[in-house]
C-alpha positions in Angstrom: 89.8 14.0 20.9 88.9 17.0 19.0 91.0 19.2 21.1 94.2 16.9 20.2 93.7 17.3 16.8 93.5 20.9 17.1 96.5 20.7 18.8 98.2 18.8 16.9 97.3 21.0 13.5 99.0 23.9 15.2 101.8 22.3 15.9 102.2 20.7 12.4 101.6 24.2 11.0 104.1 25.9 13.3 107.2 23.1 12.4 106.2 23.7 9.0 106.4 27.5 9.0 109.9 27.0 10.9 111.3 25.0 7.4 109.8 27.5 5.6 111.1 29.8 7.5 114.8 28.0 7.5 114.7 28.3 3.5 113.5 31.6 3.4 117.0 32.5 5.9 118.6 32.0 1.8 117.0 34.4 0.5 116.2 38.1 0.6 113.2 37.9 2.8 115.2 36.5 5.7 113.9 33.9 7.6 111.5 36.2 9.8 109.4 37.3 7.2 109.3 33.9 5.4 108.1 32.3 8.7 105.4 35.4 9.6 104.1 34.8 6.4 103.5 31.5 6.8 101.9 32.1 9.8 99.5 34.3 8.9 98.9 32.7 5.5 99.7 29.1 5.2 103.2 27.0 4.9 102.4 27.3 1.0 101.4 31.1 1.1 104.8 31.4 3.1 106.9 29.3 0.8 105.1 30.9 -2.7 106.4 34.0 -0.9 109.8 32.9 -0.3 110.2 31.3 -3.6 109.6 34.6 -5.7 111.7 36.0 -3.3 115.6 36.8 -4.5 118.2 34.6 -3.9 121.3 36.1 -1.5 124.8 35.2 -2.8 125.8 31.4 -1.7 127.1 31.1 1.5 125.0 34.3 3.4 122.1 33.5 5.7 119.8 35.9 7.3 118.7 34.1 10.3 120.7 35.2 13.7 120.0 32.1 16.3 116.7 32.4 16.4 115.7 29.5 14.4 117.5 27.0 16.6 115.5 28.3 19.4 112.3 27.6 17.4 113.4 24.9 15.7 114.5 23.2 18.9 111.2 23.9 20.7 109.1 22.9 18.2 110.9 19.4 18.0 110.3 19.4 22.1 106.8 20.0 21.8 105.9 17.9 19.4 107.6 15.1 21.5 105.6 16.2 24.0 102.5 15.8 22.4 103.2 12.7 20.7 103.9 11.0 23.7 100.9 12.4 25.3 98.8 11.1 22.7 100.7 7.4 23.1 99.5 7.9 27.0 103.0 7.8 28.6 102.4 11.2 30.4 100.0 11.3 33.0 
């Protein structure tokens, strides 16, 4: 039990460094930074971070593709893990 709540904190903390990540890709700190830094601090540390950051003109993003691929595997793992918790996966 405790380990699925462990598990399930990391993942909560990853999807949410991914959105913070995903409005940091607006500004100047890119979305890498934004999500590192939320990472290593917390979601808020990363979003205080991305919020003093400057704005890039409207329409520019700083992301590449990566943030599909993390955004996509978070969403698969967290699935995973819910369905696991339900009992559906052996």
């Amino acid at each position: 039990m405790v380990f699925s709540l462990v598990l399930f904190g990391l993942l909560s903390g990853s999807l949410l460094a991914v959105l913070v990540g995903i409005f940091g890709a607006g500004r100047k700190i890119g979305f890498g930074w934004a999500f590192i830094l939320s990472l290593l601090l917390t979601p808020l540390g990363g979003l205080i971070c991305a919020l003093i950051s400057d704005p890039l003109p409207t329409g520019e993003r700083r992301w590449g593709c990566i943030a599909y691929l993390i955004m996509i595997g978070a969403i698969v793992t967290l699935v995973l893990f819910i369905l696991t918790l339900l009992g559906t996966i052996v």
